[in-house]
One Martini backbone bead per residue (centre of mass of N, CA, C, O) as a GRO file, in nm:
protein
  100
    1UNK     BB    1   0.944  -0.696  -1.541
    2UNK     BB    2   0.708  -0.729  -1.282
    3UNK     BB    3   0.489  -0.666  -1.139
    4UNK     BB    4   0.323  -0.528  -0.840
    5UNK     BB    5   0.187  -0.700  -0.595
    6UNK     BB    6  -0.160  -0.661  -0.487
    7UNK     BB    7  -0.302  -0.620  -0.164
    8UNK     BB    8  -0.660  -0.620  -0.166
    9UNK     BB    9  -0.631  -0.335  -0.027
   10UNK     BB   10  -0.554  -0.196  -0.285
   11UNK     BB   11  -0.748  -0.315  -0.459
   12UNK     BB   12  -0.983  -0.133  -0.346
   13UNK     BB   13  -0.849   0.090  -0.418
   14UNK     BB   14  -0.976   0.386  -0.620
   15UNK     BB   15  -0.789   0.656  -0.733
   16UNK     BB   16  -1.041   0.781  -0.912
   17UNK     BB   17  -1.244   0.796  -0.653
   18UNK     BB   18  -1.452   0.927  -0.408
   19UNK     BB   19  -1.319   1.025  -0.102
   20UNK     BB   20  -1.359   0.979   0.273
   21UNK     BB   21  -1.473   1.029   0.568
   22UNK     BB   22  -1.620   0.874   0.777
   23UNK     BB   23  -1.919   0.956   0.966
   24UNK     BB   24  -1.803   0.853   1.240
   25UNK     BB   25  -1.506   0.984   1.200
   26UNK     BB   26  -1.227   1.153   1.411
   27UNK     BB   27  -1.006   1.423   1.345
   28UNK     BB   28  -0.715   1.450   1.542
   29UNK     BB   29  -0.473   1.675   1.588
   30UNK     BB   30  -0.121   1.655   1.590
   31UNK     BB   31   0.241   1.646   1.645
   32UNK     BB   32   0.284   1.394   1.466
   33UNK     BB   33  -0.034   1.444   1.364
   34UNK     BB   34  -0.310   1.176   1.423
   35UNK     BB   35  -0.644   1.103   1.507
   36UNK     BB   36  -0.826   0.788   1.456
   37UNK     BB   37  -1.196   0.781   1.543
   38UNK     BB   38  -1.445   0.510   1.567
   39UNK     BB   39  -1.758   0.517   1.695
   40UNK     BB   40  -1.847   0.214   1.578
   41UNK     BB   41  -1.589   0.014   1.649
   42UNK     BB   42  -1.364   0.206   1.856
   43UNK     BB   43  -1.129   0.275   1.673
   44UNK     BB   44  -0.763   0.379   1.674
   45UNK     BB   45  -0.552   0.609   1.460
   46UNK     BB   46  -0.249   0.636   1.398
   47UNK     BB   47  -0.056   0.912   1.255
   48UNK     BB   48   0.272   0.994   1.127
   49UNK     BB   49   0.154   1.129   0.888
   50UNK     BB   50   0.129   1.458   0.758
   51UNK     BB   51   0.050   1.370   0.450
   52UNK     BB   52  -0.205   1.168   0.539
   53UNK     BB   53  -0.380   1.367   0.660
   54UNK     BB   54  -0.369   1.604   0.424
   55UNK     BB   55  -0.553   1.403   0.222
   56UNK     BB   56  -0.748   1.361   0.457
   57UNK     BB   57  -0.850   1.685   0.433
   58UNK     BB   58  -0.891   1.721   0.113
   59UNK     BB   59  -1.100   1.507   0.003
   60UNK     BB   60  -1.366   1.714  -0.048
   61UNK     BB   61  -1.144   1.873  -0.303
   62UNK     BB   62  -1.199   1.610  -0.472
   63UNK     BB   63  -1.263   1.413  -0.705
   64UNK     BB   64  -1.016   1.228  -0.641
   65UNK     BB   65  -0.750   1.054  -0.473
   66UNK     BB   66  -0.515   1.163  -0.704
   67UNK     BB   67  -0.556   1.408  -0.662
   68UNK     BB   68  -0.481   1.439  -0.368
   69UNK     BB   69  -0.193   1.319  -0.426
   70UNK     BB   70  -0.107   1.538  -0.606
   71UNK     BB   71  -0.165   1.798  -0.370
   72UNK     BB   72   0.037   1.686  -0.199
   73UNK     BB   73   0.339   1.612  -0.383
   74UNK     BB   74   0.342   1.330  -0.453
   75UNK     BB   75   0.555   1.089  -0.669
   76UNK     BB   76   0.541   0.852  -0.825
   77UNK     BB   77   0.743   0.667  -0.647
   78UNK     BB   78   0.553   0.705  -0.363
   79UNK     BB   79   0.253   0.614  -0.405
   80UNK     BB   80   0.231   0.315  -0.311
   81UNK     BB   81   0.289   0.385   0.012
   82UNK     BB   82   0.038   0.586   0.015
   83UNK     BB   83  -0.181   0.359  -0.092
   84UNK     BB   84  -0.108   0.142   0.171
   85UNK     BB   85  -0.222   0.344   0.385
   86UNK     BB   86  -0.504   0.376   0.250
   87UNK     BB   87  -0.588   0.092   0.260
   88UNK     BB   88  -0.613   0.068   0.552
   89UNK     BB   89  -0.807   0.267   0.606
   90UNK     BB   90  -0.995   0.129   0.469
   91UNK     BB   91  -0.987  -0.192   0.616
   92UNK     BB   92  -1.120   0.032   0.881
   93UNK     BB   93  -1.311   0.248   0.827
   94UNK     BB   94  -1.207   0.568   0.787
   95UNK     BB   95  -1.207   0.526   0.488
   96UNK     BB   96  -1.465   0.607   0.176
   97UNK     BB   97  -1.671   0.538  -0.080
   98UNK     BB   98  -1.797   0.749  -0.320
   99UNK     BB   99  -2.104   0.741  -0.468
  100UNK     BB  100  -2.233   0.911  -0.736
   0.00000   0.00000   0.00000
């Protein structure tokens, strides 16, 4: 069996570093969710995961995103799903990687 191809945005995301959300990003909890607004590009991003919403508010808690990801409850075979919206919000600009 071949792995899965990852596309360019997990490629991108390195589940051992440590993630922030951008300084310029306010994330508003709502009812759904939250909304993630960028002040400088504009861009607005609504989440309707309340555990993606839960992992970008650890992530200040966590020496790397996979611990966030663990501590948020995800399963092995869940990580991949949450991985690609992580990836997403990376391409987006709404969280950053932060280099120690």
């Amino acid at each position: 069996m071949s792995a899965p191809v990852k596309s360019s945005q997990e490629a991108a995301l390195d589940l051992d570093a440590r993630w922030a959300l951008h300084p310029q990003v306010a994330l508003r909890p709502e009812s759904f969710g939250a909304l993630l607004y960028h002040f400088g590009t504009r861009k607005l991003s609504f989440l309707k995961n309340r555990t993606i919403v839960t992992i970008i508010e650890s992530l200040p808690d966590h020496s790397d995103l996979r611990s966030a990801i663990t501590a948020a409850g995800i399963t092995e075979s869940a990580v991949p799903q949450y991985t690609r919206a992580l990836a997403t919000l990376v391409s987006s600009h709404m969280i950053v990687r932060i280099d120690a």
